[in-house]
Structures are given as C-alpha cells and as structure tokens.
N, C-alpha and C positions, 0 to 999 in steps of 0.2 A: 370362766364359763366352760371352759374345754378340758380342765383337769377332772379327776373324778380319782378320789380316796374312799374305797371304802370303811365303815365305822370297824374302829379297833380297839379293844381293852387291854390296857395290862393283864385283867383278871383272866382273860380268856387262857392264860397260859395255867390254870391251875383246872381246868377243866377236864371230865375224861377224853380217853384219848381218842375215842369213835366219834365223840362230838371234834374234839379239835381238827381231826382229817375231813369234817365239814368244813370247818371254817375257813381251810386253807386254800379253799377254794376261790376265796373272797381277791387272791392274789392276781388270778388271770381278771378281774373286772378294774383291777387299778391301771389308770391312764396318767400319766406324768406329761406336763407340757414341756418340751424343748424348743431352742429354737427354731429348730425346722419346723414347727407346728407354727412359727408365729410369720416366718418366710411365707408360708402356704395360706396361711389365712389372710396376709395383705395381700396378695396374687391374686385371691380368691374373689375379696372386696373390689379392688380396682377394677377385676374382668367384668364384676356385673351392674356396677355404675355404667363403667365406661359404654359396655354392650348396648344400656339402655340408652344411652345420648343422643342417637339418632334413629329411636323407636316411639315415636311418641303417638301413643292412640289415641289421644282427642282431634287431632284434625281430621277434618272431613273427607278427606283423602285415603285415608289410613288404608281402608279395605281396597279401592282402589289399588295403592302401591303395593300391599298386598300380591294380587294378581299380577302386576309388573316385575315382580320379584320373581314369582315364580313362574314367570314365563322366559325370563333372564335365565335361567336354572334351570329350565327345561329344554331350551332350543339354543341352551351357551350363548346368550347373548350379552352383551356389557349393559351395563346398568347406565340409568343414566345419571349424572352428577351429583345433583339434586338426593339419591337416593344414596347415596354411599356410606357402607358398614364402617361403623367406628367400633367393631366389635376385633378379638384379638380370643388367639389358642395358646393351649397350653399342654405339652407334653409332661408328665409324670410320669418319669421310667426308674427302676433301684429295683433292689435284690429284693425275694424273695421275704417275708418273715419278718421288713422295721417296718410295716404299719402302714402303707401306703394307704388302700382300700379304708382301714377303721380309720384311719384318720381325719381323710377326706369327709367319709361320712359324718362324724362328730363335728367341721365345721360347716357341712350345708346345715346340720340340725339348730345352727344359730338362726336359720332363716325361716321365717313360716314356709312352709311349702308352696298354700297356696291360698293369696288373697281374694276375696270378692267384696268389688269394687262395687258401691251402689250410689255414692255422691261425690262430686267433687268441684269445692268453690259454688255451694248451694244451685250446683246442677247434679240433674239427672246424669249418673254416666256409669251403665251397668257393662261389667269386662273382668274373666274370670281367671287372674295371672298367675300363672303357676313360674316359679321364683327358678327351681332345680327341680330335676330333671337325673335321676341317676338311673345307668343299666347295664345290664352284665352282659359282655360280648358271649354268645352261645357258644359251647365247649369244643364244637365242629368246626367254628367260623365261619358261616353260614351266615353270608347278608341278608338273604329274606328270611330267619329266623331272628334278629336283631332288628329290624324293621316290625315283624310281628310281634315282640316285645315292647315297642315301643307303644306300640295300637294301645296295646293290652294294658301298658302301663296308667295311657290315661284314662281308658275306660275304667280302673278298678279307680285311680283317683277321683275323678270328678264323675264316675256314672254316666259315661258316655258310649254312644254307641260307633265309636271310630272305627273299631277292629273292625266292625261290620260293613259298614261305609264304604272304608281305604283298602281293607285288606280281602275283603269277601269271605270273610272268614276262613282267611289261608290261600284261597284261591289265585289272589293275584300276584303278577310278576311283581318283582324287586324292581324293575323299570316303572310299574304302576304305582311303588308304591311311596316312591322317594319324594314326589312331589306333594303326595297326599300328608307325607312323615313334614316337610317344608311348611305347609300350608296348616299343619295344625297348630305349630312351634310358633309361627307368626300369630296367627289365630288368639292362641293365648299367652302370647310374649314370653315364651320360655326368657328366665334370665341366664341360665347357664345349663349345658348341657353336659350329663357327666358321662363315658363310658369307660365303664373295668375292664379288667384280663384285655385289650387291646390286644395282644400277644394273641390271641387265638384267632385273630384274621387270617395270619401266616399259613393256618391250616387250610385257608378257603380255598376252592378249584380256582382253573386258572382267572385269573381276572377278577377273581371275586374279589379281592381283599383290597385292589387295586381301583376299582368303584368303589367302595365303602367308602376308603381314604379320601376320593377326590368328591365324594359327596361332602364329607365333612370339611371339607375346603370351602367350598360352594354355603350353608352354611351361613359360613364365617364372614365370607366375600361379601354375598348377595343375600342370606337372608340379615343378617346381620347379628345371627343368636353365638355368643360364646361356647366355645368346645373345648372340654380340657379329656385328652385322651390319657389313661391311667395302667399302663401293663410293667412286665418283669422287663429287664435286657434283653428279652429274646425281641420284645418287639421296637430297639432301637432300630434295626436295619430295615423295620417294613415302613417308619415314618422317615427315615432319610430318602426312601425311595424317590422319595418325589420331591421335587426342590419348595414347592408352594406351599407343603405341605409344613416341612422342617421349619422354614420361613417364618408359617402361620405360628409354627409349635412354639417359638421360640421369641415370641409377642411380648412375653413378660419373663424374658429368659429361659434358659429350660430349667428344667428342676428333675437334677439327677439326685437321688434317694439312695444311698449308700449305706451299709452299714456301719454303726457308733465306730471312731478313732478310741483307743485306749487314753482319754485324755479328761480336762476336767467334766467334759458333755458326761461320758460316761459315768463319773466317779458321783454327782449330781442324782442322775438319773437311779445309779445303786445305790443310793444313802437314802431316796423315797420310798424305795422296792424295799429297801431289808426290815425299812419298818415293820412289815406284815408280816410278825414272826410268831409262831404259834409252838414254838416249843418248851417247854418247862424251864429250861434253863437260856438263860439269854445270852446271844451271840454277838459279841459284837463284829462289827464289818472293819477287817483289817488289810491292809495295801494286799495282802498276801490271797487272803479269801477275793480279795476285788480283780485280782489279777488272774487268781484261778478260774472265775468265772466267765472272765471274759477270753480265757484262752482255750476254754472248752465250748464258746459259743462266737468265739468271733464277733463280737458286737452287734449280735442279732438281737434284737430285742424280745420277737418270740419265745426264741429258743432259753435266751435269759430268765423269762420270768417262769417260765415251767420247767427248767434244772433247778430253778432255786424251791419253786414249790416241788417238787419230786425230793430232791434234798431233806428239807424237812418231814416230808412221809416216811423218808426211808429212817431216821432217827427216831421219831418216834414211834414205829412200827418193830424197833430192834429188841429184844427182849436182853436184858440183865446191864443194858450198856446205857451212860448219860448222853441225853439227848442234845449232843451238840454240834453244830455243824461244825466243818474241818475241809482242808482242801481235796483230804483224799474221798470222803466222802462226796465232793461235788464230782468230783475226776471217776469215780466208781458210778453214779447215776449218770452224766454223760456217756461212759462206755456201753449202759447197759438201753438207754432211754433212745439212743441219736445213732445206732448202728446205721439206721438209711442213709442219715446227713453224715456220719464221721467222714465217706471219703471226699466229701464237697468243701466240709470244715478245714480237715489236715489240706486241702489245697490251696483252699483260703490262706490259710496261718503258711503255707510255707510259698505261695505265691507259684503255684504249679499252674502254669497259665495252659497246659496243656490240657489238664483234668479237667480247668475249669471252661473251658470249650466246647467240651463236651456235653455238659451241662450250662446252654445258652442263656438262663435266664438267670444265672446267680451275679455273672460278672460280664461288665462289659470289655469285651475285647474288641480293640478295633483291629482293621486291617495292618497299619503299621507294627504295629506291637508284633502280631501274629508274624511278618513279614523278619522282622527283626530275630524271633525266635527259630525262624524255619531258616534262616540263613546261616544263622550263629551256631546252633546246634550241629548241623549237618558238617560243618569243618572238623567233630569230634569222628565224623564216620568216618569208615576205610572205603575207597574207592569203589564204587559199584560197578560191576559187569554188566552189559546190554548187548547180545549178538545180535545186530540189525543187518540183514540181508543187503545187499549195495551191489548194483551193478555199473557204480562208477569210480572210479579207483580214485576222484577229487573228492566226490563226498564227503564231508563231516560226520563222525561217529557223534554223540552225546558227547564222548570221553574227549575225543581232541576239540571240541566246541567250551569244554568246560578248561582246557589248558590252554588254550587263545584268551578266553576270560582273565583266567590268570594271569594270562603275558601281557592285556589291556589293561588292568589294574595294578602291574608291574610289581606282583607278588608270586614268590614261585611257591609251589606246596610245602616245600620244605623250610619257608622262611614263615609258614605262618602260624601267629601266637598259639598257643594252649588256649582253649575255653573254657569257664566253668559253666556248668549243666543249670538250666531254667527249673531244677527242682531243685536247686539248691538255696537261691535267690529270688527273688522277685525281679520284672523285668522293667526297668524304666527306657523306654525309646529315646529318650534323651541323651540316655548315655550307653549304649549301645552300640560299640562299632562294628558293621557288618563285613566281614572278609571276604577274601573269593571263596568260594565252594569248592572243595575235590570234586564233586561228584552231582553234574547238572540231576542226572537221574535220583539223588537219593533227595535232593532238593524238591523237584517234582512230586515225589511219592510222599515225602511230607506234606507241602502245600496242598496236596487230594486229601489226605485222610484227615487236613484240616478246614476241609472247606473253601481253599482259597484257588483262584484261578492260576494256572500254573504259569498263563504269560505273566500275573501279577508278580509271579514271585522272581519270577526270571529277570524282568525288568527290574526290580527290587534289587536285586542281589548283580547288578550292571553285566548281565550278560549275555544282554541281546543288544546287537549292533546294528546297522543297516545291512552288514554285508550275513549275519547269520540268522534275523531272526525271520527269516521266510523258512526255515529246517523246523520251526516249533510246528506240530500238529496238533 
C-alpha cells in the first residue's frame, strides 16, 4: 500500500527523445518501501490505538472530562487518576533529503482522515473524529502562527468556524489560544498529531519555542492526543531541552532517520530505482555504477534519485555519443547539479565533523564527540600567547594553568602522541583518547567557534581542579 512504481515500458526506450525527457520524470514519483518505512508504520499504528484507549466518547461524562482536562492544562493542575493519558510521543529527527516528511505523509494517507460517526450498536451517536492531524512549524517559529495554522486547518477540513472562535481572527494571544487548540483536539478526538520542520521553533524569541514544547507535553500528559514531533538535527538539542519532553519523545523509542549505509538496504533500494531507465541503450547496475552513486550522494535518497535522473538527461541530450550511463558520467552531473551540497557531501564521506557543525541539521553531533575533537585537535597546535595584565606575581597565566594540567594528568608536552587530523577520519568517542592540551587558550577559541561552553571543554579535557577553576571567566 505504501510503495508506488510508476507504469514502465520497454518500448518507451525507442521513443523520441523530447518525449523520453518527459517520461523521465516519472523517476522522482517512485517510492520504494524499506525498512524503516515498516519501523515507522508500526510506531505509527501502536501510537494511535494506544492514544485512543482511554478516550472514549460514549460515556456521559466525556464532555465533562473534557473541561477537566483542560482546566488541568490550563492552571497546571494534575489530573485526576481516573482520567489518565495512555497516549505516548514520538520524536522523528535525521538528515536532511531520506524522506522523512513524504514518508510520514504516505503512512497517515492509509488512514481516512476524517470519520463521521452517526450509529453505533443501533444507537444514535453523532461525533465527527478527525484520525491525523498534520502541520508545518512556520518558517519564523512563531508559536501564535502554528497555533493559527492549526485553526485554519480544521476549518478548511471540516468547514468550521474555529479560526474565528479561538483565534479572533489572529487577534488573540498564544496564551488564548492553547486551550482553545486543546479543547478542539479533544472535541474531535484527534488520533495523532503530526508537526513538521520542528527545527524551526529554535528560531522562536525567547521563550517561545520553550512554550510550544511544553504545550506539546501537556497534550500527551493531560489531554491525552499523540504528538509525533518531525524536524532535521538541528532540532535534537531543542527536544532534549526539557527532560519531559525527551521522555515523552522517546515513548516508542526515538527514531533517528539517517542516511542509507552502503550495504544490502541500499543495493535493494538501487535495483528498484534503475529500473526506470529511459535510454535507448540499456544499462545495467554494476557494483561499480552502485558505488559511484552512492559516493556522490552519500545515501541520500533525494539526492540519489535526481543524479540518477539528471544522469540519464545528460545522455541523452549528448549529440554523436551512445546513450549509456558510466560512472564518470554520474561523477560529471554530480559536479555540476550538487555544487550547493558538494561541501556538506565531501564532509559527510570524509567524516569532517567540523564542517559538518556548521551545518546543524545534516548530522547529529553531540557534545562528547565535539568535546573529544576540540581536545584532540588542539595537541596538534603550537602554544598560544595570551598577555593577561596581573597585578599579583601568584596569579595563574592560561599558559602555567595549562602546564599544572599537564603535570595533573602526568604527561609533559613533550611526551605527548602525534594526532591524526579529524579531516582525515571520522571520529568515534569511543575510541578517542583525549590528551592534555598545550594550550588552555587555543582549546577555548575552538570550543566558541564551535558552540560549545568553554567550562564544557575545560572540564572535558581534565583541567579544572578545585584549586584553578575559579580563574575560568
């Protein structure tokens, strides 16, 4: 139900060639199931049974608890026993480009959207359940624009007039409008709530992103609707922020979204893709062609199925020469297609956890890692100079604070290993031994231009004591 091949002819390859650069279009609408689509889809199922197990709208009560719900939610109050969410979250975070978003969407489209209910066991029982629920975090991260999206959503669904209602048509506060956003979710038993790009809360002013969050906690808690939160890497660090939240995220495990390993996943996956070949002469898929593709794209799967169709444009578009693919043709349309991505790519493939840091939403880097590379690194520098003014002749410079290090970890400068450079390898923390530092300063100046707090690093790399680390400013 979730794959989707488009129709393909042999004949098509004998066709001219304005018509065949139609067809090859046909490439980007093929969706292949892997397993991670089938991880995703029992996740899916389980969140919104389970969700509904202790929502049940026939009793008399219903609208009642209701009201009790969202009074809990409104004035932080605990619920009482009796009413307690058997619902569960779920964090969806991974690189840019395998599918996260379409994916998702293809398995709510197994679900009607939205039933109405008008008998049930030869009674009267009218109740109009909307199943999912999907929305795109606004590009600013703007909570009272995601809120007002929400309005709007179900008004365009069901022809309501909520936006008007709840939101006053824009008018009202994000504090006005949470309970109203609660009160509707209950109303019609959302069974799962979806939102995308999560990662763009990050941008919200202060506090904002930090409400949003702990709404969507609340929710989970007390109204009892499933939340599965959907963004890039960038927004690991804004859902760890809060322990409740991580908690909640991690309900039915997390689900990190990475791009394909060069293994059988992938080689599966390219043997469905290559079918859709539209050039006069046929290609087959050779370890060599399967390797070149995937080392021009890193196991993205976007990026994969548009070199492979560019690929074949570029063949058949070639005037005197046979239309066949070749590696150096995929490596020639990568150069020319992925100039934006090539320096994200070459980071990727060569494991430059520095580049890719900089660019927060391709790879997750955690603090250790980052910690391990800014310690490791810096043993390759030469000592750095810091003239710090002192008007006490006991003082500690940087420099003799980073030589007591030394003499605490009972390694002198001169005894310590060679490093090789994080652009040469990839970095595993695991096997990573962190040395003393020459040079606290040049330690420092790395951990800033990486984001990291610099007592993080100091402590990291064992060179704050009781007796020195009141000298860190």
């Amino acid at each position: 139900m979730l794959q989707y091949y488009p129709d393909y002819l042999e004949e098509h390859r004998a066709w001219p060639t304005e018509l065949r650069l139609h067809l090859i279009r046909n490439v980007l609408k093929f969706f292949d199931v892997l397993p991670r689509h089938i991880d995703l889809e029992q996740r899916l199922s389980s969140m919104l049974r389970l969700g509904y197990e202790a929502r049940n709208p026939l009793p008399l009560d219903f609208y009642r608890n209701i009201d009790k719900k969202i009074d809990a939610l409104k004035f932080e109050r605990p619920l009482a026993s009796n009413l307690q969410s058997s619902a569960l979250g779920l964090a969806v975070v991974g690189i840019s480009g395998v599918g996260k978003s379409l994916s998702l969407g293809r398995l709510l489209m197994l679900y009607p959207q939205v039933v109405f209910h008008n008998h049930y066991k030869e009674k009267d029982f009218n109740h109009v359940q909307v199943v999912w629920l999907k929305l795109e975090c606004p590009f600013d991260g703007s909570t009272k624009g995601l809120c007002l999206n929400f309005f709007q959503a179900f008004d365009d669904l069901l022809g309501t007039n909520y936006f008007e209602n709840y939101a006053r048509r824009g008018r009202a506060t994000t504090d006005e409008m949470i309970p109203g956003m609660a009160r509707v979710a209950s109303l019609h038993s959302v069974g799962v709530l979806v939102i995308d790009e999560i990662q763009h809360l990050s941008e919200a002013r202060s506090g904002g992103s930090r409400k949003m969050l702990n709404f969507f906690v609340e929710l989970v808690n007390k109204i009892g609707m499933p939340v599965i939160l959907v963004g890039t890497y960038k927004a690991m660090s804004l859902l760890n922020s809060e322990f409740r939240q991580a908690r909640r995220s991690a309900g039915l495990g997390d689900f990190v979204w990475d791009s394909m390993k060069e293994d059988e996943i992938w080689d599966m996956f390219l043997e469905s893709l290559w079918r859709y070949q539209y050039t006069k002469n046929e290609c087959l898929l050779t370890p060599q062609l399967s390797h070149t593709l995937y080392d021009v794209t890193q196991g993205i799967t976007d990026l994969a199925v548009k070199v492979y169709m560019l690929a074949q444009t570029r063949v058949m578009t070639r005037e005197g020469e046979d239309e066949v693919i070749t590696s150096s043709v995929i490596r020639s349309v990568a150069h020319d297609s992925l100039r934006l991505a090539r320096p994200i790519l070459d980071a990727l493939k060569n494991g430059d956890i520095r580049e890719l840091h900089k660019v927060d939403d391709v790879l997750p880097v955690d603090i250790e890692t980052l910690l391990n590379v800014i310690t490791r690194t810096s043993n390759n520098q030469s000592s750095t100079s810091l003239i710090v003014p002192s008007t006490d002749s006991n003082e500690k410079t940087p420099e003799s604070i980073s030589e007591d290090c030394s003499k605490e970890q009972g390694t002198s400068s001169e005894q310590q290993p060679e490093q090789t450079s994080p652009h040469s390898q990839k970095v595993d923390p695991e096997q990573v031994d962190v040395a003393s530092p020459k040079s606290l300063v040049g330690i420092g100046i790395e951990g800033l231009q990486l984001g990291v707090p610099v007592l993080d690093v100091l402590q990291r790399a064992g060179c704050l004591t009781p007796s020195n680390e009141h000298l860190v400013g």
